[in-house]
DRENMAR-403025 format. One record per residue (C-alpha): residue number from 1; residue in three letters; x, y, z. Coordinates in steps of 0.25 Angstrom, whole numbers, plus 2048, in hexadecimal, padded with zeros to 3 digits. Example, Ala and Ser with C-alpha at 12.3 -4.5 7.8 and 13.67 -1.06 7.14 Angstrom:
! DRENMAR-403025
<rec pos="1" code="ALA" u="831" v="7EE" w="81F"/>
<rec pos="2" code="SER" u="837" v="7FC" w="81D"/>
This chain:
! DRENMAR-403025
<rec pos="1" code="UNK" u="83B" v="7C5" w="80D"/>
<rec pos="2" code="UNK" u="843" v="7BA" w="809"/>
<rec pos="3" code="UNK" u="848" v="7BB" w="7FB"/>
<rec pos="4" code="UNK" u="84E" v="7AF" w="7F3"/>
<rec pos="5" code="UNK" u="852" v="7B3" w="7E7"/>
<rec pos="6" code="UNK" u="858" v="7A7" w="7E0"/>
<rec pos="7" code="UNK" u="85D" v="79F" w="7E9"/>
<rec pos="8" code="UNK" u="862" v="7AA" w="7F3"/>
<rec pos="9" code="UNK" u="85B" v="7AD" w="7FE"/>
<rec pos="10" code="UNK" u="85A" v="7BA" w="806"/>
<rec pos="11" code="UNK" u="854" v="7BF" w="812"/>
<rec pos="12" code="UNK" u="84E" v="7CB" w="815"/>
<rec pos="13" code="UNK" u="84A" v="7D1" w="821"/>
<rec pos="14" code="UNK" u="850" v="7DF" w="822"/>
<rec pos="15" code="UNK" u="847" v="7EB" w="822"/>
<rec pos="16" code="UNK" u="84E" v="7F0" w="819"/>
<rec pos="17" code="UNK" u="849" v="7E7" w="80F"/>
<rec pos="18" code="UNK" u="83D" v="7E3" w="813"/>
<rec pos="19" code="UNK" u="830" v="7E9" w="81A"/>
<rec pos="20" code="UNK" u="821" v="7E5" w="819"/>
<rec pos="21" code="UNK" u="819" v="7EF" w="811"/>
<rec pos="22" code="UNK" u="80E" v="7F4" w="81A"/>
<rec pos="23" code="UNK" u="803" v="7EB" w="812"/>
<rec pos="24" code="UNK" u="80A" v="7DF" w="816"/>
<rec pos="25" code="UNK" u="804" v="7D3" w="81C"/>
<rec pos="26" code="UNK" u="80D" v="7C8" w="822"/>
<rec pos="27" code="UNK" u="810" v="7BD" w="81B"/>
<rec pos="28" code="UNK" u="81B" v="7B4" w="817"/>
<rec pos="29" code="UNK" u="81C" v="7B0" w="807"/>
<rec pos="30" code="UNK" u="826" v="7AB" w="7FF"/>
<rec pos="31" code="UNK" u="825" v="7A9" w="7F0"/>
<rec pos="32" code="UNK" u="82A" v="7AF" w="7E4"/>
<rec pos="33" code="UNK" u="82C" v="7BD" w="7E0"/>
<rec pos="34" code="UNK" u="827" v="7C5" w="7D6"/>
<rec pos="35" code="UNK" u="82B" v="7D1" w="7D0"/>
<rec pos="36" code="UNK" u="81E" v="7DB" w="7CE"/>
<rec pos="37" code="UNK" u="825" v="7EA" w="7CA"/>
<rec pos="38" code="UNK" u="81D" v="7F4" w="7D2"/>
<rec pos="39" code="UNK" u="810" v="7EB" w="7D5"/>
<rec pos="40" code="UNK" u="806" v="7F5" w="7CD"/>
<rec pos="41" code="UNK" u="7FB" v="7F2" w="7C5"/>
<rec pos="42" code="UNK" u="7F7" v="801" w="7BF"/>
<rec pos="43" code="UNK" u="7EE" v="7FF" w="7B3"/>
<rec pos="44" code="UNK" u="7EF" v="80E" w="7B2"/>
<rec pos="45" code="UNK" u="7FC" v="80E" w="7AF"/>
<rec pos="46" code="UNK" u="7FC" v="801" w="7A9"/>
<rec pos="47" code="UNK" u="804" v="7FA" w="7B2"/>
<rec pos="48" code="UNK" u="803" v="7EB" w="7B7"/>
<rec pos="49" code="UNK" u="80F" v="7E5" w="7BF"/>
<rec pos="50" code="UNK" u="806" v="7DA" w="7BF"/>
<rec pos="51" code="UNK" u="803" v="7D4" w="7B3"/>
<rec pos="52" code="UNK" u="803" v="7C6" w="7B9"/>
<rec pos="53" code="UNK" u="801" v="7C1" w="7C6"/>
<rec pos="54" code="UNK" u="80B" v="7BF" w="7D0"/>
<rec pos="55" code="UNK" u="804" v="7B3" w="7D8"/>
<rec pos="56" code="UNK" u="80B" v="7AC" w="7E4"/>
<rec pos="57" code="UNK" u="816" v="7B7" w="7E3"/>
<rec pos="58" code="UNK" u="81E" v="7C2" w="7EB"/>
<rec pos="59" code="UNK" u="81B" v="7CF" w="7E3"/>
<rec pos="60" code="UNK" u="827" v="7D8" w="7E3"/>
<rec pos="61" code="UNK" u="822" v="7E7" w="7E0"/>
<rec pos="62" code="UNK" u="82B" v="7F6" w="7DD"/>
<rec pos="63" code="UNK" u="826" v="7FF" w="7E7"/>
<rec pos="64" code="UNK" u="81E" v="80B" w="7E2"/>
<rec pos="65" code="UNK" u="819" v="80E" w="7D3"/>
<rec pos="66" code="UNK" u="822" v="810" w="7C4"/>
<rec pos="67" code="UNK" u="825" v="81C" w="7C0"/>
<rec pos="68" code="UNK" u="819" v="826" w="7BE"/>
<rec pos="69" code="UNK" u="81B" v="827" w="7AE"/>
<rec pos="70" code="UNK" u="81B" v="817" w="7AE"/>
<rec pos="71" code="UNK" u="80E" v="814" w="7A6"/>
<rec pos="72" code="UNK" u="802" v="817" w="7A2"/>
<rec pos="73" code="UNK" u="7FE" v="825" w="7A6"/>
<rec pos="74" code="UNK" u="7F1" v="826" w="7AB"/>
<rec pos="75" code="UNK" u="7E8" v="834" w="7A6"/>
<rec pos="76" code="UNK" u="7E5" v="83E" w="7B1"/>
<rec pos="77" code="UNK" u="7D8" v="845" w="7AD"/>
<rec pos="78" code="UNK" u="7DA" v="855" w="7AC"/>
<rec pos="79" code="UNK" u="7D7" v="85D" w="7B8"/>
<rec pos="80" code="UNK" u="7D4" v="86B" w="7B9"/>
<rec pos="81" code="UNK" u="7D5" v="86D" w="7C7"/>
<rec pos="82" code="UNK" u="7E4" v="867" w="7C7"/>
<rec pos="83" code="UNK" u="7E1" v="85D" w="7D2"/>
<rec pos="84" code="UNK" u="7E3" v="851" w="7CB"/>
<rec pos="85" code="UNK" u="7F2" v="84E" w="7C6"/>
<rec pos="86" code="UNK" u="7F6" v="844" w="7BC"/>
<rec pos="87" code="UNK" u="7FB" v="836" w="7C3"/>
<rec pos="88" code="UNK" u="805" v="82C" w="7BF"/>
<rec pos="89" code="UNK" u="7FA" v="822" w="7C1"/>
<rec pos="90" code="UNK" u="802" v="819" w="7CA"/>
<rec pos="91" code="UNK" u="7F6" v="81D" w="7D5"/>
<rec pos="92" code="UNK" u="7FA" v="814" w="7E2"/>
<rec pos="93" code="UNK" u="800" v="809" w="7D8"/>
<rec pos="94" code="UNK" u="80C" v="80B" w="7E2"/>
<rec pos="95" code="UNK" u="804" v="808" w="7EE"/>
<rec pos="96" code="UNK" u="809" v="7FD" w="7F6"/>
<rec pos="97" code="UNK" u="7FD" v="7F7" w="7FA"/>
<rec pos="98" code="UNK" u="7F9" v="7F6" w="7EC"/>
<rec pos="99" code="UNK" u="806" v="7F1" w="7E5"/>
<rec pos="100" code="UNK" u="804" v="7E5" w="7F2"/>
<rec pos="101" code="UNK" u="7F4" v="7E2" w="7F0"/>
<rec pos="102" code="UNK" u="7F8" v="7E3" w="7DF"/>
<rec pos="103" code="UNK" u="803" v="7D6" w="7E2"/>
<rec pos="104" code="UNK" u="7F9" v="7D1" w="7EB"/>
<rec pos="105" code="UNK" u="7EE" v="7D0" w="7E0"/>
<rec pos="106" code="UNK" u="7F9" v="7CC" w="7D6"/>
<rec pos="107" code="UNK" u="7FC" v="7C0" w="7DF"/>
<rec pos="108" code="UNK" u="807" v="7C3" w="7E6"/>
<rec pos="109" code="UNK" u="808" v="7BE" w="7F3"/>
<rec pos="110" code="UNK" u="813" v="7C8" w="7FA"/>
<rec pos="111" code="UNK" u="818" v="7D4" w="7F4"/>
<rec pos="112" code="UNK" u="825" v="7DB" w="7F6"/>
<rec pos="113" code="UNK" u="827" v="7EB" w="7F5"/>
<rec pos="114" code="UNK" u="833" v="7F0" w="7EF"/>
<rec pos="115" code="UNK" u="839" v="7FD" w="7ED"/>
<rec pos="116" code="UNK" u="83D" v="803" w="7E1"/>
<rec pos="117" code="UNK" u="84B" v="802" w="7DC"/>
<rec pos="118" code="UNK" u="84B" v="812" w="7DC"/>
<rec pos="119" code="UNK" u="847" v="811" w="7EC"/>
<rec pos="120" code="UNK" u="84F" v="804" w="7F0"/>
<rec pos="121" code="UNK" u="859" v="80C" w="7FB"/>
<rec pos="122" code="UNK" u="84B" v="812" w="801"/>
<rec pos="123" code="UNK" u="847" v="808" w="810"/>
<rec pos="124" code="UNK" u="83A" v="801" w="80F"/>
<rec pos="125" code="UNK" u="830" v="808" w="815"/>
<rec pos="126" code="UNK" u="82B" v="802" w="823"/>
<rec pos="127" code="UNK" u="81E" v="7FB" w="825"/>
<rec pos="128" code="UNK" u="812" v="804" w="827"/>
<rec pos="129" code="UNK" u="80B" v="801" w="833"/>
<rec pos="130" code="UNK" u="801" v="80C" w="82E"/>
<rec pos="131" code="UNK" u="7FB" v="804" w="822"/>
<rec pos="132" code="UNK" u="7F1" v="7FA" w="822"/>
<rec pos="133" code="UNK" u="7EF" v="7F3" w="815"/>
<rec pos="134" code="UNK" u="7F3" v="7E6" w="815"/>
<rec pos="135" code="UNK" u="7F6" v="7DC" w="809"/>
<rec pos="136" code="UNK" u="7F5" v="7CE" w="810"/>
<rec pos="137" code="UNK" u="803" v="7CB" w="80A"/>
<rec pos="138" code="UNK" u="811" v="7CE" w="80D"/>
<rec pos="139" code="UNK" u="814" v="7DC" w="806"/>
<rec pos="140" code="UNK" u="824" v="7E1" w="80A"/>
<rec pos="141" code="UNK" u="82C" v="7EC" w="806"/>
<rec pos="142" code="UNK" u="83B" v="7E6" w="802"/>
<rec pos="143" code="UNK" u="847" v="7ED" w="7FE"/>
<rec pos="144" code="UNK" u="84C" v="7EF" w="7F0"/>
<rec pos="145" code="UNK" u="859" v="7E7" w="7F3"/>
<rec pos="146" code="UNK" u="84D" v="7DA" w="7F6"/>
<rec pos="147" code="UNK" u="845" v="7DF" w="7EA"/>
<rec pos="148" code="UNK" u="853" v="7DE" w="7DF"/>
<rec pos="149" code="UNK" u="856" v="7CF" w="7E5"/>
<rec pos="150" code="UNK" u="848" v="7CB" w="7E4"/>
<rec pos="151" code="UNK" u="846" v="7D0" w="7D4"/>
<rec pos="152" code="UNK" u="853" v="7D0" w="7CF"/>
<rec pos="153" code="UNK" u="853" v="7DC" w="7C6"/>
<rec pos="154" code="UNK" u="84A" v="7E3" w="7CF"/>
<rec pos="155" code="UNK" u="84F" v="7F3" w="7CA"/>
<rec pos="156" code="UNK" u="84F" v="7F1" w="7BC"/>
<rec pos="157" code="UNK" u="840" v="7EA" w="7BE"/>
<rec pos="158" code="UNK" u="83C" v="7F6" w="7C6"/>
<rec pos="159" code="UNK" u="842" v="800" w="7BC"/>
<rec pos="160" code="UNK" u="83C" v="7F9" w="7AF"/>
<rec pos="161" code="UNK" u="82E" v="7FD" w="7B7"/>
<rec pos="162" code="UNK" u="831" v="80A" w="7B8"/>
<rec pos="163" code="UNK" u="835" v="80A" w="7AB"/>
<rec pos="164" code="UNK" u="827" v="806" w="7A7"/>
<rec pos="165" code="UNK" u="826" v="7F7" w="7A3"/>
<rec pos="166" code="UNK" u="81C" v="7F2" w="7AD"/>
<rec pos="167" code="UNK" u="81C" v="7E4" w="7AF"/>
<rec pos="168" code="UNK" u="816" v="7DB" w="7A2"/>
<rec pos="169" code="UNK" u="818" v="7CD" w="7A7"/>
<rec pos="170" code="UNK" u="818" v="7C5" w="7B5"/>
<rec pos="171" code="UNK" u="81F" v="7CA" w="7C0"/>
<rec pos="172" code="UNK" u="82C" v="7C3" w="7BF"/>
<rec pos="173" code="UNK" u="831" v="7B9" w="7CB"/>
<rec pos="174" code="UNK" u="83B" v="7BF" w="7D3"/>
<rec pos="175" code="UNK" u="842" v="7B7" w="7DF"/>
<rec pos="176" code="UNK" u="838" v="7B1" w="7EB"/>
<rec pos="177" code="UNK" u="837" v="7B6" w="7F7"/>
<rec pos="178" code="UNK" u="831" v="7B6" w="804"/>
<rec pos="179" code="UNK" u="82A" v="7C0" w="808"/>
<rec pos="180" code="UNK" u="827" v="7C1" w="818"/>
<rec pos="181" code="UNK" u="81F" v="7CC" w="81C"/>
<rec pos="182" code="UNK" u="81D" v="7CD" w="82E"/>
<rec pos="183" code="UNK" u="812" v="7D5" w="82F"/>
<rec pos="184" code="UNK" u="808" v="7D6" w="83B"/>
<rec pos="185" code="UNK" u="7FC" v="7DF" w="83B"/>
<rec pos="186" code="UNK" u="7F4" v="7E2" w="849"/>
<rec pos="187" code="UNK" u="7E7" v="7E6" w="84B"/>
<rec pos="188" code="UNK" u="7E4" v="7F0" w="857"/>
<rec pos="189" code="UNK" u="7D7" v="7F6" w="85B"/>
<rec pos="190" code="UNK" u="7D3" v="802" w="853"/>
<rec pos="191" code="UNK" u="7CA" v="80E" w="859"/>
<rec pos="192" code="UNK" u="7C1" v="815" w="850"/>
<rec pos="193" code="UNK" u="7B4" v="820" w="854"/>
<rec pos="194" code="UNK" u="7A8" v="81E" w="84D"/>
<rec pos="195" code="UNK" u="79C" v="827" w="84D"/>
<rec pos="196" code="UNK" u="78F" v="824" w="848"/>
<rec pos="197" code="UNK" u="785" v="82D" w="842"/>
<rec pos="198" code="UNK" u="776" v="828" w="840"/>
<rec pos="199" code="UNK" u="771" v="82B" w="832"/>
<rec pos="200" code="UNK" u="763" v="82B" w="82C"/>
<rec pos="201" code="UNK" u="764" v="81C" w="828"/>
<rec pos="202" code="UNK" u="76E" v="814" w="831"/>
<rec pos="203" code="UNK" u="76F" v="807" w="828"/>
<rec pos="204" code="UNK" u="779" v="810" w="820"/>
<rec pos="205" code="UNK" u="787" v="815" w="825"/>
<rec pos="206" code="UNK" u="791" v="81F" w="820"/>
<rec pos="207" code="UNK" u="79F" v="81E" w="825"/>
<rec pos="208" code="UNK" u="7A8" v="82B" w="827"/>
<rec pos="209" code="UNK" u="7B5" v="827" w="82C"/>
<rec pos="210" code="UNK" u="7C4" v="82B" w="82E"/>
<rec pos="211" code="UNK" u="7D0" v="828" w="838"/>
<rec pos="212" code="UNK" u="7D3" v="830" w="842"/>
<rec pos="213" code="UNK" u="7E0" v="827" w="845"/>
<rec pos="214" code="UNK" u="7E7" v="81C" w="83D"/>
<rec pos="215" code="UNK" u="7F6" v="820" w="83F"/>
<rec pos="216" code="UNK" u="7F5" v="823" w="84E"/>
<rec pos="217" code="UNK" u="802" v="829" w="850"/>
<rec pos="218" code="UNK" u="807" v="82C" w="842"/>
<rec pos="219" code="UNK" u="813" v="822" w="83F"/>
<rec pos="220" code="UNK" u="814" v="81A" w="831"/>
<rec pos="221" code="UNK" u="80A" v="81E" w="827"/>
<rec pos="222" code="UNK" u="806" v="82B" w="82C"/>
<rec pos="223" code="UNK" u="80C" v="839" w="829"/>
<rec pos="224" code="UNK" u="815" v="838" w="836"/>
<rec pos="225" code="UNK" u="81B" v="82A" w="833"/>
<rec pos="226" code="UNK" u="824" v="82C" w="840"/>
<rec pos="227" code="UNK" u="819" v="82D" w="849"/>
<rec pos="228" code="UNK" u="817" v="836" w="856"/>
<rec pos="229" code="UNK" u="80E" v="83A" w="860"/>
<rec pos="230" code="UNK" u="805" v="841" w="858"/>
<rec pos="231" code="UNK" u="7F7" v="839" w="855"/>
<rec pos="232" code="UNK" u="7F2" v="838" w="847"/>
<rec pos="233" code="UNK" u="7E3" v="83B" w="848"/>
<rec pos="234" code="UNK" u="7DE" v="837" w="83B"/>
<rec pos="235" code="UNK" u="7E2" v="82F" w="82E"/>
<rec pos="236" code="UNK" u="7F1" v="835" w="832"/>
<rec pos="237" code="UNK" u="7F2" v="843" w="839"/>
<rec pos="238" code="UNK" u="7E7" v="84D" w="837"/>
<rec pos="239" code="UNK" u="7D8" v="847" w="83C"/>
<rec pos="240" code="UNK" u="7D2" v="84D" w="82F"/>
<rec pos="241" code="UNK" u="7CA" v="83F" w="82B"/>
<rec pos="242" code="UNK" u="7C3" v="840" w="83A"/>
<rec pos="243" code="UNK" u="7C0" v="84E" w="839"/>
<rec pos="244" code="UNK" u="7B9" v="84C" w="82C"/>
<rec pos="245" code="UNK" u="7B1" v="840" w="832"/>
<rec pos="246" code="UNK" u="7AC" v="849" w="83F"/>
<rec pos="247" code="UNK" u="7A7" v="855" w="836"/>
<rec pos="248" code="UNK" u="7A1" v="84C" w="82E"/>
<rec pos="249" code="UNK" u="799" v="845" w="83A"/>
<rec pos="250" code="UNK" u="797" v="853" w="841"/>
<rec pos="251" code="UNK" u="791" v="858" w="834"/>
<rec pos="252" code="UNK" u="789" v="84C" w="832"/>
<rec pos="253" code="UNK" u="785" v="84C" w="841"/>
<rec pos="254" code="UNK" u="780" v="85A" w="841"/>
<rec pos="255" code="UNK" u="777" v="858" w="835"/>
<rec pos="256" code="UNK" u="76C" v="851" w="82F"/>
<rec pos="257" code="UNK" u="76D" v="841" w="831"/>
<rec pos="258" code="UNK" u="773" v="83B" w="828"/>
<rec pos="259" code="UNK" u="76E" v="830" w="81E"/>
<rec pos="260" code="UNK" u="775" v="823" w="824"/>
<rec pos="261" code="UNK" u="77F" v="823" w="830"/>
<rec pos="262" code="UNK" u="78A" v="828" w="830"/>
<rec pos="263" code="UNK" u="796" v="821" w="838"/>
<rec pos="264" code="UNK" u="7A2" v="82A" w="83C"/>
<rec pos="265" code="UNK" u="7B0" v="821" w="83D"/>
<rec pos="266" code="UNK" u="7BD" v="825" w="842"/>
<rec pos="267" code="UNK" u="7C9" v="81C" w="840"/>
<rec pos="268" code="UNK" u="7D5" v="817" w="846"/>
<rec pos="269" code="UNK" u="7DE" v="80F" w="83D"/>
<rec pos="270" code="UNK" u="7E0" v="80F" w="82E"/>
């Protein structure tokens, strides 16, 4: 990222600063900013950091969601059992993927993920090698120190959000900046076991499916992050998606046959 606030420039390649977020694709823009508030569009809690179009632009976002009592309070229907609680509503509004794909709809044509001024001493988290969405546009994590030069007044716009007032006209410009994101996505052969079952009409086909490996040895984005020895059969460590799918063909195997085929898929990969 190379910001030019004014007629300053600075250049940012430390780590520290800056890191792709795991959507990222790779891409090399340079245009102005704009300054977006959290990125969310929740017509629940009646909250639009977009009320116009940011075409052409670099959208700068606060990561995560307002405060909980920000906003309209959606009801929670009454439930005797206990199982279902009231929620703030914010639902996965403080999903990254969908603050990125949100910009991206809105125009944007890079975004730029910031921390919030409360969590500006906390690193940028790494790149997630263990993630495989993808927005076709740069998308990078920068430091709150990059975030206060590109829109000056960048705490006291992140606390009157938390404070409740929404954005209510354009995103405002900040500096421009160019946003250069080095990614490089391999493909490698996948292994997967099929079993077909023939069914009573075979012009139709149900699929059962689940992984018995995506994370291979653990390592980012499973429950052991460091990684080890140990192989993580299943969607992380415990095969219970494959189990399922061979009582299901053993069960269906045994009995009667079944209306239409019935194909049995085992993955590797997310």
């Amino acid at each position: 990222v190379v910001v030019l606030p004014g007629s300053g420039v600075i250049g940012v390649t430390d780590a520290a600063k800056v890191a792709p977020l795991f959507c990222a694709t790779a891409g090399d823009i340079a245009c102005e900013v704009a300054w977006c508030g959290y990125g969310i569009v929740n017509a629940s809690k009646g909250w639009n950091d977009f009320p116009e179009r940011i075409d052409g632009k670099v959208a700068l976002l606060v990561r995560g969601t307002p405060p909980d009592a920000i906003g309209t309070q959606p009801e929670t229907a009454p439930d005797a059992s206990g199982a279902v609680h009231a929620s703030a509503g914010w639902g996965n509004s403080g999903s990254l993927v969908l603050k990125v794909m949100t910009a991206k709809r809105q125009g944007a044509v890079a975004v730029l993920v910031a921390p919030h001024p409360s969590q500006k001493a906390e690193p940028l988290p790494g790149f997630d090698f263990g993630r495989a969405a993808q927005s076709v546009l740069p998308a990078l994590y920068v430091s709150h120190e990059l975030a206060a030069a590109l829109v000056p007044g960048y705490d006291a716009a992140s606390s009157a959000l938390d404070a409740g007032a929404p954005l209510t006209q354009a995103p405002r410009p900040a500096a421009s900046a160019r946003v250069v994101a080095n990614v490089v996505r391999e493909r490698g052969p996948a292994t997967n076991v099929l079993g077909l079952l023939r069914g009573a009409d075979s012009s139709r086909c149900i699929v059962i499916g689940a992984h018995y490996d995506h994370l291979g040895h653990g390592g980012e984005g499973s429950l052991d992050p460091q990684g080890g020895a140990q192989i993580h059969n299943g969607a992380d460590d415990n095969a219970s998606g494959t189990a399922v799918v061979r009582e299901v063909a053993r069960a269906l195997a045994a009995g009667p046959k079944p209306g239409c085929d019935v194909l049995f898929a085992l993955w590797s990969g997310e």
